[in-house]
C-alpha positions in Angstrom: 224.9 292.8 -73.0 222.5 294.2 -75.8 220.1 291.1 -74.9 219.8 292.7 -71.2 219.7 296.2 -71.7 220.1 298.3 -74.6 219.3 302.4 -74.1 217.3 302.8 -77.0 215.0 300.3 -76.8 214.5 301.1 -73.5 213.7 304.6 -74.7 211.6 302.9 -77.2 209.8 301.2 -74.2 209.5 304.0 -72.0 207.8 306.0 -75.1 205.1 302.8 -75.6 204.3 302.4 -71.6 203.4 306.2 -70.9 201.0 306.1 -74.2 199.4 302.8 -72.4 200.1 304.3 -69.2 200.0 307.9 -69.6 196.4 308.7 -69.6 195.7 307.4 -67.1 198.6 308.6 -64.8 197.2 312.0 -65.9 193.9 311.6 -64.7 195.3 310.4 -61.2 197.4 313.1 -60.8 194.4 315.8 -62.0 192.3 313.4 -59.3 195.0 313.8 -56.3 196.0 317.8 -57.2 191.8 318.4 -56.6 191.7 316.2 -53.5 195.0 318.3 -51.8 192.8 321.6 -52.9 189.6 320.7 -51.7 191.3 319.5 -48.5 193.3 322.5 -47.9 190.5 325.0 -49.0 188.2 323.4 -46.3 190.4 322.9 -43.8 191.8 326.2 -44.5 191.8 328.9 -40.5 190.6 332.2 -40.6 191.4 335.3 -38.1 188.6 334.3 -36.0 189.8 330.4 -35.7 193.5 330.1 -35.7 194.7 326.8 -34.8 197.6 326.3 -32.2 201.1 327.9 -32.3 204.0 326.1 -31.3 207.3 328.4 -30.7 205.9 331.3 -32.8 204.7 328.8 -35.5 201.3 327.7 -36.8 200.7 324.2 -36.5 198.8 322.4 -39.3 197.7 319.0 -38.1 195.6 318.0 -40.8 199.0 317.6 -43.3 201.0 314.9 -41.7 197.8 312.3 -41.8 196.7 313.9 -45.3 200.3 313.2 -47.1 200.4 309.5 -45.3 196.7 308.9 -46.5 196.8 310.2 -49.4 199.7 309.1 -50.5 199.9 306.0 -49.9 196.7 305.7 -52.1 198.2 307.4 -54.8 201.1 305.2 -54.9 199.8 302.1 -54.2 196.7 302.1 -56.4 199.1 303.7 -59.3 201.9 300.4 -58.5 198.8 297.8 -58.6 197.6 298.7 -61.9 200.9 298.3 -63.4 201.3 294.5 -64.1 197.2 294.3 -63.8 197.3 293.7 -68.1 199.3 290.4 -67.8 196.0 288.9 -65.4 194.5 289.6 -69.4 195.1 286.5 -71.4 194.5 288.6 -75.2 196.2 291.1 -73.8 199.1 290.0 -72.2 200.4 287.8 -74.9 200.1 291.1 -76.6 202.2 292.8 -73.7 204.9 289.6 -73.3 205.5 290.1 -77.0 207.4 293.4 -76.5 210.1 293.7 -78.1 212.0 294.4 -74.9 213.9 292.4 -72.9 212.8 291.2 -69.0 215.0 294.0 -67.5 213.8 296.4 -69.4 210.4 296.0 -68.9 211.3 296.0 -65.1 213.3 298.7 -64.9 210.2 300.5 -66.6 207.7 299.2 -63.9 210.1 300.5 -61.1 210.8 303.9 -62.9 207.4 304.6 -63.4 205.9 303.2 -60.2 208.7 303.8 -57.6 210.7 307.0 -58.8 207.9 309.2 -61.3 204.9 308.4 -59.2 206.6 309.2 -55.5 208.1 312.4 -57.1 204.8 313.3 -59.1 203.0 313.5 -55.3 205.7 314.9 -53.5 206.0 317.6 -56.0 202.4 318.0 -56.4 201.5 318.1 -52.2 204.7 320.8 -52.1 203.2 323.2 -54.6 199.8 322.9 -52.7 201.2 323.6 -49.7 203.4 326.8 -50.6 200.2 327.8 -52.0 198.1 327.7 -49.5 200.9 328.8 -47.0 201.3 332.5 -49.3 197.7 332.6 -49.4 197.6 332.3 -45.4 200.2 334.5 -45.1 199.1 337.0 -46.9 195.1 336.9 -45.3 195.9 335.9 -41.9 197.0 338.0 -38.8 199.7 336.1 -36.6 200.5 337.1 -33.4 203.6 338.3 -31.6 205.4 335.9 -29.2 207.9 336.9 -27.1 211.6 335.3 -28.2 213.1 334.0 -25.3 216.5 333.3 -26.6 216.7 337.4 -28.2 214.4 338.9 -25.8 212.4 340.5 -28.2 208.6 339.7 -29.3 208.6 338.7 -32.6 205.8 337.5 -35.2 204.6 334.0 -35.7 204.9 332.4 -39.1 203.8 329.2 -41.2 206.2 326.8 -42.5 205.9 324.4 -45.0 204.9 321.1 -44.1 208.9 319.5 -45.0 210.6 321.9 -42.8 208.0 321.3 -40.1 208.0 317.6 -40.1 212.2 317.6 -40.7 212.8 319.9 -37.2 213.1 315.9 -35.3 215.0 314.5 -37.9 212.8 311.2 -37.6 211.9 312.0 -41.3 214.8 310.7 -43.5 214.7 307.2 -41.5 211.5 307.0 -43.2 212.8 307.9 -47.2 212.5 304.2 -48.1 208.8 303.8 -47.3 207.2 305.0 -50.4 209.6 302.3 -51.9 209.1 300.0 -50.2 204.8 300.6 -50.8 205.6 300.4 -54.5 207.7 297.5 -54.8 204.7 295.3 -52.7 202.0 296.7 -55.1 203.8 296.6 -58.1 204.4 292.6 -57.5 200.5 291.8 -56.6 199.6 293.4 -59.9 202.0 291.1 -61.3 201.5 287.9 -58.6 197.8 288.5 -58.9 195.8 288.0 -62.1 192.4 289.6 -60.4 191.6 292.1 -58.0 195.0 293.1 -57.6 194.4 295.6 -55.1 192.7 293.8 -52.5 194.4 290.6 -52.6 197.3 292.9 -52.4 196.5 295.2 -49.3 195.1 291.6 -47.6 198.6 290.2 -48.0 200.0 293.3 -46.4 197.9 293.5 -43.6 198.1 289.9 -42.6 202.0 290.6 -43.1 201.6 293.7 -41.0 200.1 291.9 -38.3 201.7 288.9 -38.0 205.3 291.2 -38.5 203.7 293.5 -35.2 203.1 290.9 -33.2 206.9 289.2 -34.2 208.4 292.4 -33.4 206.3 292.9 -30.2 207.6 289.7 -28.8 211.3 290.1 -29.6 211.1 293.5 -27.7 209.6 292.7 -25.0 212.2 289.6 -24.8 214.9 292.1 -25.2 213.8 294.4 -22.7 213.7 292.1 -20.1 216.9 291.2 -20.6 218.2 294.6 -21.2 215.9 296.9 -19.7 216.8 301.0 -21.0 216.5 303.0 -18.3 217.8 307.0 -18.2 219.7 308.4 -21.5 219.7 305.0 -22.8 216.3 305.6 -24.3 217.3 308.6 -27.0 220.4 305.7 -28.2 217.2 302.3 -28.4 215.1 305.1 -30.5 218.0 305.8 -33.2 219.0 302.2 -33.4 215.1 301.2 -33.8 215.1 304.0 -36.5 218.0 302.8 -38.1 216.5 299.6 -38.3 213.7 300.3 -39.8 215.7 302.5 -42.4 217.9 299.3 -43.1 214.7 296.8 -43.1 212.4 298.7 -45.3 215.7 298.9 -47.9 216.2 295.2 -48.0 212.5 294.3 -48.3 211.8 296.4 -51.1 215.3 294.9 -52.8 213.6 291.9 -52.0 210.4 292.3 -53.4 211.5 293.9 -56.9 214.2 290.7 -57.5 210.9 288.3 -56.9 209.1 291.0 -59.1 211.6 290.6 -61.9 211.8 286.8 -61.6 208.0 286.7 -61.4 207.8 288.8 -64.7 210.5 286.1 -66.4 208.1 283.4 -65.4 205.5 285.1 -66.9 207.4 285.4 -70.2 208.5 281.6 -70.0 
């Protein structure tokens, strides 16, 4: 069992990535905390220019597009860098001759790419937000609207951009994404020995595209054959939901396995 995993040369490990890996993480995260200010500082209403209210509550429509963009950027640029030293022949010989074994040095990609950098932005875009949402708070004059379920008028507010995009409970279906994001980026920089990136986001697109279409083709198939019609609708959306929930699980399982046997290739 000690050749698979062993906790304290995996802490060993850990220690030796974030010095190779550290710095730079840093820098990204100084890099995306600076972007979510300058975003939020421009984009920013005043008195004079509030945006709309819906039920009593200002609407920000800038942050759903800004945490996908961004994001996603973040996560996958962080996830192709990874691996990239192994595309290094001095280098990775260097790398391959860690005194770690294969799982270890997976579980560390995965740890660092798919749980620390997904919670480093999500804790970093929440702090902004609460931020900015005192700061608006405390500057801005809301309006009164009437309540029509007290039958009172009664201020409008700001919430913060998780309890905003959580009141459809569409959000959770979508927890696996940033995963599943990872996992693909974190085996090109492993698959790919240049350019990582953009071999990378190539592969996903023509994936994307070809997946679309697929899934265009079976829908349109089963619709004709079972067309939804009334309160069927609300009972297709859940079960398309839960698919994709499901889906993006098992390919991101998928992808790390090939990542690990692609890394025990490399090390053969």
């Amino acid at each position: 069992m000690n050749n698979i995993f062993n906790i304290g040369r995996f802490g060993l490990l850990l220690k030796r990535q974030w010095v190779e890996f550290g710095k730079i993480y840093l820098i990204s995260l100084f890099v995306v905390a600076g972007l979510l200010v300058a975003f939020y500082a421009f984009n920013i209403p005043s008195n004079e220019n509030l945006p709309m209210f819906d039920n009593g509550r200002l609407r920000l429509q800038f942050r759903l597009p800004l945490f996908i963009i961004l994001g996603f950027l973040f996560i996958s640029i962080v996830s192709s860098g990874y691996y990239a030293v192994l595309g290094q022949k001095a280098r990775s010989i260097i790398e391959l001759m860690t005194p770690a074994s294969t799982f270890e040095k997976f579980l560390a990609g995965v740890l660092f790419t798919g749980v620390l950098t997904i919670f480093c932005f999500i804790l970093i875009f929440s702090v902004t937000d609460i931020m900015f949402m005192n700061y608006m708070e405390k500057t801005l004059t809301f309006p009164h609207f009437n309540d029509p379920v007290m039958g009172t008028f009664k201020s409008a507010s700001i919430v913060s951009f998780y309890t905003e995009i959580s009141k459809d409970n569409v959000f959770p279906y979508f927890y696996a994404v940033p995963f599943l994001v990872t996992s693909v980026f974190l085996l090109g920089s492993i698959y790919f020995n240049t350019f990582h990136y953009i071999k990378t986001a190539i592969s996903v697109m023509v994936f994307i595209s070809v997946l679309s279409y697929f899934t265009y083709k079976v829908g349109s198939w089963i619709h004709e054959l079972y067309p939804v019609t009334g309160g069927g609708y609300h009972a297709s959306k859940n079960n398309a939901l839960t698919y994709i929930l499901i889906g993006s699980i098992l390919i991101t399982l998928i992808f790390w396995i090939t990542t690990y046997f692609r890394l025990k290739e490399k090390e053969a």
